[in-house]
PABA-486405 format. One record per residue: residue number from 1; x negated, y, z negated of N, C-alpha, C in turn; residue in one letter. Coordinates in steps of 0.2 Angstrom, whole numbers. Example, Ala and Ser with C-alpha at 12.3 -4.5 7.8 and 13.67 -1.06 7.14 Angstrom:
BEGIN
- k;neast;nnorth;nup;caeast;canorth;caup;ceast;cnorth;cup;r
- 1;-66;-28;-39;-62;-22;-39;-66;-16;-39;a
- 2;-64;-11;-35;-68;-5;-36;-64;0;-39;s
END
This chain:
BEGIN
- k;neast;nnorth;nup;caeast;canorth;caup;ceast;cnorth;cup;r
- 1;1290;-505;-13;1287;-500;-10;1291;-494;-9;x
- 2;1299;-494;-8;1300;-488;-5;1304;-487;-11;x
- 3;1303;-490;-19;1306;-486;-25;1302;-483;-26;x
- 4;1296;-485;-26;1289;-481;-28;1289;-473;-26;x
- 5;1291;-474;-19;1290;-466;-16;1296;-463;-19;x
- 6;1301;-467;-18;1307;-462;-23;1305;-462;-27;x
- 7;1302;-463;-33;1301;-462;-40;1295;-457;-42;x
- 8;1291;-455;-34;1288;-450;-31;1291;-445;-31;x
- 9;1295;-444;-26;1299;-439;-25;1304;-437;-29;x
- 10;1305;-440;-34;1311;-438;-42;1305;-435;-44;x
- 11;1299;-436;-45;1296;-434;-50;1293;-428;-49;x
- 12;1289;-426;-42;1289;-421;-38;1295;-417;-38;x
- 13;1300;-417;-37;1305;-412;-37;1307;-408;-42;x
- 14;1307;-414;-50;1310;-412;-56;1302;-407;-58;x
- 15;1295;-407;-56;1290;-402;-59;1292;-395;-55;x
- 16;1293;-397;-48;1292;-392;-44;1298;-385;-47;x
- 17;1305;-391;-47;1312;-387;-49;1311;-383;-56;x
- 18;1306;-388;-58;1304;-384;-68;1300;-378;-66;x
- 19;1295;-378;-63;1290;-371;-62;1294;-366;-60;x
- 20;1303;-367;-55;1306;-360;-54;1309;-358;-59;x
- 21;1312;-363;-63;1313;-358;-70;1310;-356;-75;x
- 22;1304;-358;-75;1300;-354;-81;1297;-347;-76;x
- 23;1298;-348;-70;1294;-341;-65;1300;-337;-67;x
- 24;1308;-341;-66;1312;-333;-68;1313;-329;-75;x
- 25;1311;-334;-80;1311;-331;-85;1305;-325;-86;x
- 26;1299;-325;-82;1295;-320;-85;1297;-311;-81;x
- 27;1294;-310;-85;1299;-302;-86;1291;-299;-83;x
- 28;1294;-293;-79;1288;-289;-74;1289;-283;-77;x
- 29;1283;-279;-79;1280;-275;-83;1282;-267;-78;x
- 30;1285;-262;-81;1284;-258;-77;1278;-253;-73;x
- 31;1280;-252;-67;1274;-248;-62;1271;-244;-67;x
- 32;1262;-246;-66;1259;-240;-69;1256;-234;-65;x
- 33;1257;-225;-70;1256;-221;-66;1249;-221;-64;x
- 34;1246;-219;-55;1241;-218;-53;1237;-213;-61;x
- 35;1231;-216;-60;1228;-207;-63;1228;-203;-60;x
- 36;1227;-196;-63;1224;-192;-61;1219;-191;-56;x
- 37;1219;-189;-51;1214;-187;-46;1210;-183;-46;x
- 38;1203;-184;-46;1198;-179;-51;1195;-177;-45;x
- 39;1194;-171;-43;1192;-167;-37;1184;-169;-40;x
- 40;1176;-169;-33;1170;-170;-35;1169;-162;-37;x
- 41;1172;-159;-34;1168;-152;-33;1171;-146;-40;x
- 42;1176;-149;-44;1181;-148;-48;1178;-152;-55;x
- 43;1175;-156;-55;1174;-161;-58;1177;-164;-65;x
- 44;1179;-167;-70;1182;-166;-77;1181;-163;-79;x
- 45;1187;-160;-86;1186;-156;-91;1183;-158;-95;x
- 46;1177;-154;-100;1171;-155;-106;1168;-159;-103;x
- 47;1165;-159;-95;1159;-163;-93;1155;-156;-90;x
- 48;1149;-158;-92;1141;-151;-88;1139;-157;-83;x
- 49;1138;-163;-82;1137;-166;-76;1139;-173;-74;x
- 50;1142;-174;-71;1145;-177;-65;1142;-180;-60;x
- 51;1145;-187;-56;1145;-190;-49;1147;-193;-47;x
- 52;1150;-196;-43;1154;-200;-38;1150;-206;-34;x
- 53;1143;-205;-37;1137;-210;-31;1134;-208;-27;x
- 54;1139;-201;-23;1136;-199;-18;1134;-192;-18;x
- 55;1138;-188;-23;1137;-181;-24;1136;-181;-32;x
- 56;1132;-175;-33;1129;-175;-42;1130;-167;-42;x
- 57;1135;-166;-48;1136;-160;-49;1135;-157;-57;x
- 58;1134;-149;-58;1132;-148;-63;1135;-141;-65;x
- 59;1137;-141;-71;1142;-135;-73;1138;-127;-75;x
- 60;1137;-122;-72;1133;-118;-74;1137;-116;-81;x
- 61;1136;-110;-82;1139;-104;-85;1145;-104;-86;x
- 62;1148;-101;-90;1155;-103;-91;1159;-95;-84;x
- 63;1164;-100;-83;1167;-95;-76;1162;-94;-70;x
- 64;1156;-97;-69;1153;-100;-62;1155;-105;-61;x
- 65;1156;-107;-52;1157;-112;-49;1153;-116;-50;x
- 66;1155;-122;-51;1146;-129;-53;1144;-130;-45;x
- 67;1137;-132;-47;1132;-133;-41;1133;-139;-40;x
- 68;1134;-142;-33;1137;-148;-32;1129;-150;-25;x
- 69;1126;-155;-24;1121;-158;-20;1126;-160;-12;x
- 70;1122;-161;-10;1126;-164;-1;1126;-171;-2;x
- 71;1132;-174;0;1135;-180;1;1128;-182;6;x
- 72;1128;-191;7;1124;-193;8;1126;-196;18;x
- 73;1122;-197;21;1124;-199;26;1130;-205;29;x
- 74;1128;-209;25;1134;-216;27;1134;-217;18;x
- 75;1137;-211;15;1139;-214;5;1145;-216;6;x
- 76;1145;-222;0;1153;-222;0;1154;-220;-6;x
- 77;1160;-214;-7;1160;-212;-15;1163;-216;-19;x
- 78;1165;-218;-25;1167;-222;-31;1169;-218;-35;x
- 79;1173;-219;-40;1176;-213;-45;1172;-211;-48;x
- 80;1173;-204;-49;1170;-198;-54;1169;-200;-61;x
- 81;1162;-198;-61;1160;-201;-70;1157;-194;-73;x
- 82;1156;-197;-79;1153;-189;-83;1146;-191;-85;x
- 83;1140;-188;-83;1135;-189;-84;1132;-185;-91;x
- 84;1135;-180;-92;1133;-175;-96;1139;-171;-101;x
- 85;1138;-170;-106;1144;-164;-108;1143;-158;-109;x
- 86;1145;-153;-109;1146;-147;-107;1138;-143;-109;x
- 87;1136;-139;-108;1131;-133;-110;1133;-130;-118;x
- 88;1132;-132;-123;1133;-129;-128;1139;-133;-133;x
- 89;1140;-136;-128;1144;-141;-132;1154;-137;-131;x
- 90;1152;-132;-128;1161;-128;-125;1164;-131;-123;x
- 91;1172;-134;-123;1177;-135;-120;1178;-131;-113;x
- 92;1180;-134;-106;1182;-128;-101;1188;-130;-104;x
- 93;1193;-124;-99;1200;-124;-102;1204;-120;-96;x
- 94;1207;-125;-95;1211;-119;-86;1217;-117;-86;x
END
């Protein structure tokens, strides 16, 4: 009986000791840059409409400020997406 456990415990040690060298070998990827931070009120560039979930915004005229809707009581926003492309098919350009 108490080879058994030892032949337990050789054999438990020799996986456990195997799993730390294949862990040192693996190589760690460098840190990825955050994106860009996309303002709701600012929305993408060559998007006419825009929202976050909670605000819904739309590109006028070229060189007017877009019309953005009121955030919602308890929203929780989630990233900026492009609902629409631009009025005429224009590039903005800043």
């Amino acid at each position: 009986m108490r080879r058994f456990h030892l032949a337990i415990a050789i054999v438990t040690s020799i996986l456990l000791g195997g799993g730390a060298v294949i862990a040192a070998d693996l190589t760690i990827p460098p840190p990825r840059k955050a994106p860009r931070e996309i303002s709701v009120q600012q929305g993408p560039a060559n998007c006419g409409r825009w929202t976050d979930e909670c605000v819904s915004c739309t590109r006028g005229a070229a060189g007017e400020a877009p019309v953005c809707s009121n955030i919602g009581f308890a929203c929780q926003p989630k990233a900026v997406r492009c609902l629409g492309p631009m009025p005429g098919g224009k590039s903005q350009t800043k």
